[in-house]
C-alpha positions in Angstrom: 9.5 5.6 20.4 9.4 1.5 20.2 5.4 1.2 18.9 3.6 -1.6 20.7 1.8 -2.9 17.8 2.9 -4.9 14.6 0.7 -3.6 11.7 1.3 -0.2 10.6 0.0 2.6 10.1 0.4 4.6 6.6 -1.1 8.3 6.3 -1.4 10.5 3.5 0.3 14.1 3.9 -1.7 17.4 2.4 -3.3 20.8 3.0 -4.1 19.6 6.3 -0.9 17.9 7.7 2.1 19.8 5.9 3.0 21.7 8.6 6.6 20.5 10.4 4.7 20.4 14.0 1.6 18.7 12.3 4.0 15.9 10.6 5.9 15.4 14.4 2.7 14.8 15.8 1.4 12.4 13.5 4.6 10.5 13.7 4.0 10.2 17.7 1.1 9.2 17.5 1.7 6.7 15.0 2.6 7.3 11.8 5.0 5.1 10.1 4.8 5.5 6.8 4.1 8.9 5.2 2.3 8.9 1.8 2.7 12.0 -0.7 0.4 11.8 -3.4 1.4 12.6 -6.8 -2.4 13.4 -7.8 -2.4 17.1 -5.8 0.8 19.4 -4.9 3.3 20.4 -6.4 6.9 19.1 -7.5 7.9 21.6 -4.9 5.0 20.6 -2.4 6.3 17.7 -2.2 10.3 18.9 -2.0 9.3 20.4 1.3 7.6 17.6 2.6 10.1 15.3 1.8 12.4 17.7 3.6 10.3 17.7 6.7 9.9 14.0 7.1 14.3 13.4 6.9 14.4 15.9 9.1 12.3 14.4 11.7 13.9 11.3 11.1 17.1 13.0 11.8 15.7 14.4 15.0 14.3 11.2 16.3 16.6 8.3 14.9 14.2 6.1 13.8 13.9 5.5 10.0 10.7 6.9 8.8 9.1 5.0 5.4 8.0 7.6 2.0 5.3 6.6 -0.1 5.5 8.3 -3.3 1.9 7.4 -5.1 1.7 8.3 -8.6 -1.4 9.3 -10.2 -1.9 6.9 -13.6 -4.0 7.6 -16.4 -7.2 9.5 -15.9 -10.0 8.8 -18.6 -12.5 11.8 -18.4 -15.0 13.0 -20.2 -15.0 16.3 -21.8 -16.6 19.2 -21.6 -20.4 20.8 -22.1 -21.2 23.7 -23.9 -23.9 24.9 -21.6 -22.9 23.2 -17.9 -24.1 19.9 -16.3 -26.3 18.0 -18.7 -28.8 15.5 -17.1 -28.9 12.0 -18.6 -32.1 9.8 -18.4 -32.3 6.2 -18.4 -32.9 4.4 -21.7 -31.8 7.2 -23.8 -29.2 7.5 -26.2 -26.1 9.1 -25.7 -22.8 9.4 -28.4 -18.9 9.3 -27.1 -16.7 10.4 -29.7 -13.0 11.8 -30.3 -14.7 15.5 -31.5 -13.2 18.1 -29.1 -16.4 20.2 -29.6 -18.0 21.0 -26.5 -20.9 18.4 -25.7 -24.7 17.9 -24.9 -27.2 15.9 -23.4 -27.2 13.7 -26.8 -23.2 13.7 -26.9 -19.7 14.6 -25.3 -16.2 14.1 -26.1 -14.2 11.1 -25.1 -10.5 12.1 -25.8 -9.2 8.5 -25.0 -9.2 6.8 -28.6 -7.2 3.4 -26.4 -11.0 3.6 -25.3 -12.7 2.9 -28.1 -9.8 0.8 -29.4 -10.7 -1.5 -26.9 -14.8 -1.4 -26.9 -17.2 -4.1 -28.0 -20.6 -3.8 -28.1 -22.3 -4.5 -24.6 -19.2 -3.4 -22.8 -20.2 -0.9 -20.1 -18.7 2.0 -19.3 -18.7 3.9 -15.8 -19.3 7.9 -15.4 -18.4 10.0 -12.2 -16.8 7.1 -10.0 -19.9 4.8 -11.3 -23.0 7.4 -10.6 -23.7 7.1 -14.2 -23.6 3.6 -15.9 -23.7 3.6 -20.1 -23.8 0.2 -22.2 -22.4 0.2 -25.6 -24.5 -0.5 -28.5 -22.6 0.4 -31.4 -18.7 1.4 -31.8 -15.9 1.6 -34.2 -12.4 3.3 -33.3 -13.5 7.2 -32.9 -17.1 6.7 -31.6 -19.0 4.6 -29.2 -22.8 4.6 -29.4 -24.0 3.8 -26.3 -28.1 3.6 -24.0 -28.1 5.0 -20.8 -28.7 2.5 -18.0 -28.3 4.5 -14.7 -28.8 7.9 -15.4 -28.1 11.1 -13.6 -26.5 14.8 -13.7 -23.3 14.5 -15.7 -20.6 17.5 -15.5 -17.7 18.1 -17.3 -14.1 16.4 -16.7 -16.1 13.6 -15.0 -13.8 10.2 -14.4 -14.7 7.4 -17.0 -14.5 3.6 -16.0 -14.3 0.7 -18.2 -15.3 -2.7 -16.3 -14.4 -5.9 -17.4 -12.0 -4.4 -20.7 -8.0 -5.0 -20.7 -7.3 -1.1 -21.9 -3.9 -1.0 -24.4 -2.8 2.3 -22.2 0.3 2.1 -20.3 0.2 2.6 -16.4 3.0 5.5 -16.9 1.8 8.5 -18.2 4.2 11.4 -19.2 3.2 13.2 -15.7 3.7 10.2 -13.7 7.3 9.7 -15.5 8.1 13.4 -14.0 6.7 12.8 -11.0 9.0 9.4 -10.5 11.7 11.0 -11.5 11.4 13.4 -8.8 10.7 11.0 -6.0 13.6 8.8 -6.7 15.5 12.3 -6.9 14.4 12.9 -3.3 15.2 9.5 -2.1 11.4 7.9 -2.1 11.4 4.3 -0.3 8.2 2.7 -2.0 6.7 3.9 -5.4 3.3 3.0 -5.4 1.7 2.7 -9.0 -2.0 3.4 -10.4 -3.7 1.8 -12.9 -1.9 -1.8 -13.2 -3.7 -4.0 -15.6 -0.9 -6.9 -15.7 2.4 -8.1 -14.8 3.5 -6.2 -17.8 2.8 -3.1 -15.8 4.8 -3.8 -13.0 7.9 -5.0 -14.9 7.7 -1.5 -17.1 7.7 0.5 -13.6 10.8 -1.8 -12.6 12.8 -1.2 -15.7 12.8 2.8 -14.7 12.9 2.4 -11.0 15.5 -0.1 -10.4 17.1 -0.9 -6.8 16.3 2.9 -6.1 12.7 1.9 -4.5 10.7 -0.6 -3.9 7.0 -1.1 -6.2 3.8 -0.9 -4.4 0.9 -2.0 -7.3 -2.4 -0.5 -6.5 -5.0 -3.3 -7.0 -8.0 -0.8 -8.8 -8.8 -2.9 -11.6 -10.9 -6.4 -12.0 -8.3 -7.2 -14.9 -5.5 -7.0 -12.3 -7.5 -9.0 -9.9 -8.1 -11.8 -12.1 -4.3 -12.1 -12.5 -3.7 -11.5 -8.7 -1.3 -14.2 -8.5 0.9 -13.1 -11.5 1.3 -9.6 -10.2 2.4 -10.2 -6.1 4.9 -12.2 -7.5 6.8 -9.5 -9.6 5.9 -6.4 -7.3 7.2 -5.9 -3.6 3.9 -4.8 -2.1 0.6 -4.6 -2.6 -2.2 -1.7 -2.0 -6.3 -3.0 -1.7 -7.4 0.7 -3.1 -11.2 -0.7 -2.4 -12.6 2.6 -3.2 -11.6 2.2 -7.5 -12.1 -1.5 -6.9 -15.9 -0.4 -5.9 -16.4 1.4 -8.5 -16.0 -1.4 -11.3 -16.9 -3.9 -9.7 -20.1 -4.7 -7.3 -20.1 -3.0 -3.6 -20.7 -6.8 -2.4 -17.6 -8.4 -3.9 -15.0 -6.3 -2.5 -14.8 -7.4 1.1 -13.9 -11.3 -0.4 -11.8 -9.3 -3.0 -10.0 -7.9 -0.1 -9.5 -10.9 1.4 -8.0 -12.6 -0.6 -5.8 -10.0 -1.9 -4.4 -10.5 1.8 -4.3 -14.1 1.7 -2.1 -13.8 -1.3 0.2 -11.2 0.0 0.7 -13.5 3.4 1.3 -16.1 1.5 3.8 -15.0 -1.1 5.3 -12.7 1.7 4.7 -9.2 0.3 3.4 -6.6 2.7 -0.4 -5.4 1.8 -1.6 -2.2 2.6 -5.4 -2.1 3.0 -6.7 1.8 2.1 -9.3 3.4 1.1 -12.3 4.9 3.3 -11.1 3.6 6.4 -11.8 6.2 8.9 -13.7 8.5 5.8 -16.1 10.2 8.8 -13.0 11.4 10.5 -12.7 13.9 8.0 -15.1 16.0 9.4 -15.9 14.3 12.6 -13.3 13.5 15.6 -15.2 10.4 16.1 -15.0 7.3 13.4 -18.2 5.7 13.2 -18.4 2.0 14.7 -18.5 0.6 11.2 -15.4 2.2 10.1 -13.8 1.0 13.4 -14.5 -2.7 12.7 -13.4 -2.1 9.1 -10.2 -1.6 10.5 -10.2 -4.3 12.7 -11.2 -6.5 10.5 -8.0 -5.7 7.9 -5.8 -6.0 11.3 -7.4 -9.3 12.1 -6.8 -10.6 8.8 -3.0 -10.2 9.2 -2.4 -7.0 7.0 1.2 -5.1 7.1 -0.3 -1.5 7.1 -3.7 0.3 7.0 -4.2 3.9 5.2 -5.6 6.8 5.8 -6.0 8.8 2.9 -8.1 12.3 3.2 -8.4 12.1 7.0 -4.9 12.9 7.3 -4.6 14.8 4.0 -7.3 17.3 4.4 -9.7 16.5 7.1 -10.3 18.6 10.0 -8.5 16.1 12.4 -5.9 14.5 10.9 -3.7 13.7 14.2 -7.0 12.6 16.0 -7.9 10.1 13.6 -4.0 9.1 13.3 -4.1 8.2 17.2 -8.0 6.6 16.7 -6.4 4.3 14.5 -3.6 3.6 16.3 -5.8 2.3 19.2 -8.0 0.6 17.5 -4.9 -1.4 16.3 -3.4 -2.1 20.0 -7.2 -3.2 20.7 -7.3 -5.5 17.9 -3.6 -6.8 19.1 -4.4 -7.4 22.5 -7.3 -9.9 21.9 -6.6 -13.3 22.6 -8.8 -14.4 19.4 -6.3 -12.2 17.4 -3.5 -14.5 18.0 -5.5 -17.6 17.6 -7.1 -16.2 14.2 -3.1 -15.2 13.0 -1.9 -18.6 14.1 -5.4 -20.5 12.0 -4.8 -18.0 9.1 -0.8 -19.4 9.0 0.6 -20.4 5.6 3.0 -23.3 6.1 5.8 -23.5 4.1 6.2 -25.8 1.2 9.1 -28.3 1.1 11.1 -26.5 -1.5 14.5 -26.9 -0.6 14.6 -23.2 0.4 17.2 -22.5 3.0 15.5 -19.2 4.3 12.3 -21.3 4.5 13.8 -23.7 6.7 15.4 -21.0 8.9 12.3 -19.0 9.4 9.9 -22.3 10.3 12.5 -23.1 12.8 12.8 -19.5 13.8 8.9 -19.4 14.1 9.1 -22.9 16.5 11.9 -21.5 18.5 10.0 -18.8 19.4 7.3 -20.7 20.8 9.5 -23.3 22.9 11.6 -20.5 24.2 9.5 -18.2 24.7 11.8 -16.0 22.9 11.6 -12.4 23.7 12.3 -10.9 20.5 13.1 -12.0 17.3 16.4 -10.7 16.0 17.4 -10.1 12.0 20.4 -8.9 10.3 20.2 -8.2 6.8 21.2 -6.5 4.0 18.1 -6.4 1.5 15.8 -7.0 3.6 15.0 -10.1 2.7 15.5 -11.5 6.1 13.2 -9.6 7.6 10.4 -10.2 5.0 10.6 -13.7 5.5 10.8 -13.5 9.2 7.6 -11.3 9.3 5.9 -13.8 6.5 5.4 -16.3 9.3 3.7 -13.5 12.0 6.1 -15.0 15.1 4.3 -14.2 18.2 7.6 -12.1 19.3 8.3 -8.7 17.6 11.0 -8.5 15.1 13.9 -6.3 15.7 15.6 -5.7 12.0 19.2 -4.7 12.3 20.8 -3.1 8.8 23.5 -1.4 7.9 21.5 0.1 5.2 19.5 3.4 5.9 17.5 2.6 2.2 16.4 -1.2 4.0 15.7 0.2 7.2 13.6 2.9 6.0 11.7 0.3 3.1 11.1 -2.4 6.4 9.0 0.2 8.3 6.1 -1.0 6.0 6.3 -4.4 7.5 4.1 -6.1 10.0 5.8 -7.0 12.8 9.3 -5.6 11.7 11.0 -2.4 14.2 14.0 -1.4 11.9 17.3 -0.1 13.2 19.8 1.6 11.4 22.9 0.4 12.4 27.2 0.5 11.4 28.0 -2.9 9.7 29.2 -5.9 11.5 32.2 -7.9 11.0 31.1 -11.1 12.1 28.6 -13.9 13.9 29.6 -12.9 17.7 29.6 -8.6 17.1 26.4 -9.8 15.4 24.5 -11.8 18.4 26.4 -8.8 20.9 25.1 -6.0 18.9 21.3 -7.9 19.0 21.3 -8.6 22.5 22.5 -4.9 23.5 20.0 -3.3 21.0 17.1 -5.5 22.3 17.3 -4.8 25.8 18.4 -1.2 24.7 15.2 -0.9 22.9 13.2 -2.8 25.7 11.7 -5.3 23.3 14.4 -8.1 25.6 15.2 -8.8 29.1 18.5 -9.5 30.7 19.1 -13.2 30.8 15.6 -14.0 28.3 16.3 -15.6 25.1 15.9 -14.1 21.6 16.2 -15.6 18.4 18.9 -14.2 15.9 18.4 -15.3 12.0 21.0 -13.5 9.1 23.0 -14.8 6.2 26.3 -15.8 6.0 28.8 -14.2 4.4 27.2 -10.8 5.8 26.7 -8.4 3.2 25.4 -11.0 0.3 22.0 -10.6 0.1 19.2 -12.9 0.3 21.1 -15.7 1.6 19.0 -16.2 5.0 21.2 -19.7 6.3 21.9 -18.7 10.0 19.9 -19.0 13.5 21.3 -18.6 16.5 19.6 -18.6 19.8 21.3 -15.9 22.8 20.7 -14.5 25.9 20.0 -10.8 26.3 
């Protein structure tokens, strides 16, 4: 079951893919991450499939990472008192807080953080951006606005609002039930929708605690232009490029995405790159060679994980385009330019007086002079680990933890195999343990070296101080 990759692969469960046998065979053939998404299914939907995925754990031994994605506000439009109105270009058309069905001159808005927050020439975006309205007029129950990009408008239809800080929470009152429930059922990462600022991030934290770990969806430009700012207070980060496309130009979201990685490498938080990646698949059992070197490209860029979101959820071939992926991935690995581009794309450490710093540059060197089979952590939090895969060593990283919550968060991580193992009493059951779990696990070979890294005292965490080289 050792994958012979580093990134990882992170697919979406649903109609199509909730079935015990369906779930084993996207775990083998590659799966390893599942994520449930809070926007479809039900509380008990998502009880089963919780269910399912410990119990396959169970059956295989290897700790298998939960996603629990929460939905976020939804800003919609309401509804029409005779169907689908069409909307011309140039003409007027009223947003308002009446609950009276709407026309092709007018239709509800019940958002009023919307038009708390509108000034005139602020745009607003219908039907994932189809529609595109700029506001002329508007006070705090009414926006008056002239139709730019026109086109058929239906009821319930998603509303964007580009370039505008909205005073809306990123919790709604579903989102808080649905949280509850996944940290009920033991979820590893909550991922979160709709994060504006840190602010957002930090409210999440106050409910969630040490129960699971925060991955912020980047959707908005207003989170963007505080990128920095929000890495640094979540654990991981999620490039959902299809929202990000729809507020902000089709042309800036491949640089977006890029350096929405760059940041994650460098601050060493794992980024997930989703959205669209193998879309075709959900109909076709072919990708298309675009959405093949879309995938590449995220891999060649360094990122922890790539999604698939509908094509496992609902598509006709969800465990086809699991394994496409999959390969695509071990293609990407195996290029020599891969490693080169990894290696050119390195962020060096800072002098910072940082003792896990210094251990994980030396760790990194080691490697290299030894030609170190595999890289060995123990660790409590994690934090070890992290750090370890923050510098992309050209040796996989075996992460040992006493901790089923740690080994089942570090399946996320580029690079990072996690083993669930009983605690250790000291520095030598340590290096023994290592050395008979990474020949054990065929990442070593008798008599090659591997590089050990963990903290001393064991069991505090974050205090990375130790490297020890030994013999498999």
């Amino acid at each position: 079951m050792r994958r012979t990759r580093n990134a990882k692969i992170v697919a979406t469960l649903g109609p199509a893919s909730s079935d015990a046998a369906v779930v084993r065979q996207l775990f083998m053939a590659g799966v390893d991450v599942f994520r449930l998404n809070f926007s479809h299914g039900t509380h008990a939907d998502h009880a089963e499939r919780f269910k399912t995925l410990r119990a396959l754990e169970q059956e295989t031994g290897r700790p298998i990472g939960i996603l629990a994605d929460l939905q976020g506000p939804k800003l919609r439009v309401g509804t029409f008192a005779e169907g689908p109105v069409m909307l011309e270009a140039g003409q007027a058309f009223r947003l308002d807080l009446d609950k009276a069905p709407g026309n092709a001159q007018r239709a509800g808005l019940p958002h009023p953080e919307i038009f708390a927050a509108l000034v005139p020439g602020a745009e607003l975006l219908l039907d994932d951006g189809k529609l595109r309205l700029v506001v002329e007029r508007c006070g705090k129950d009414f926006a008056e606005t002239r139709v730019a990009v026109g086109g058929k408008l239906s009821e319930r239809k998603g509303v964007n609002v580009p370039g505008v800080v909205l005073p809306i929470t990123a919790l709604t009152e579903k989102d808080r039930r649905d949280l509850a429930l996944a940290l009920e059922l033991g979820a590893d990462w909550i991922a979160l929708s709709f994060v504006q600022r840190p602010e957002d991030v930090t409210e999440a934290r106050a409910l969630i605690g040490e129960r699971a770990a925060i991955v912020v969806k980047l959707e908005k430009p207003s989170a963007v232009e505080r990128l920095d700012e929000i890495v640094a207070v979540t654990d991981a980060v999620m490039v959902a490029r299809g929202d990000l496309g729809v507020e902000l130009p089709a042309e800036r979201v491949p640089a977006i995405q890029k350096r929405i990685v760059r940041t994650c490498r460098a601050l060493g938080k794992p980024v997930i790159v989703a959205t669209q990646m193998l879309e075709s698949m959900i109909d076709s059992p072919v990708p298309t060679r675009a959405e093949a070197s879309d995938v590449a490209t995220a891999i060649y860029d360094g990122a922890d994980a790539v999604m698939l979101s509908a094509e496992s959820a609902s598509g006709k071939h969800p465990v086809v385009a699991v394994d496409m992926m999959n390969r695509i991935i071990e293609q990407v690995e195996a290029d020599p330019a891969y490693r080169q581009l990894i290696d050119a794309s390195h962020t060096s450490a800072r002098p910072s007086g940082d003792v896990a710093e210094a251990v994980c540059c030396a760790m990194r060197r080691a490697v290299v002079l030894l030609h170190a089979q595999a890289i060995v952590c123990y660790t409590m939090s994690g934090h070890s680990s992290l750090r370890a895969a923050r510098e992309r060593p050209e040796s996989p990283i075996l992460s040992l933890t006493p901790k089923l919550a740690t080994a089942r968060r570090l399946v996320l991580v580029w690079g990072v195999h996690s083993v669930h193992i009983a605690d250790v009493a000291d520095v030598d059951e340590m290096t023994a343990l290592a050395c008979d779990i990474a020949r054990r696990e065929r990442f070593a070979e008798a008599g090659r070296f591997i590089v050990a890294i963990a903290g001393l005292p064991f069991g505090s965490p974050g205090t990375t101080n130790l490297i020890r080289i030994a013999t498999a």
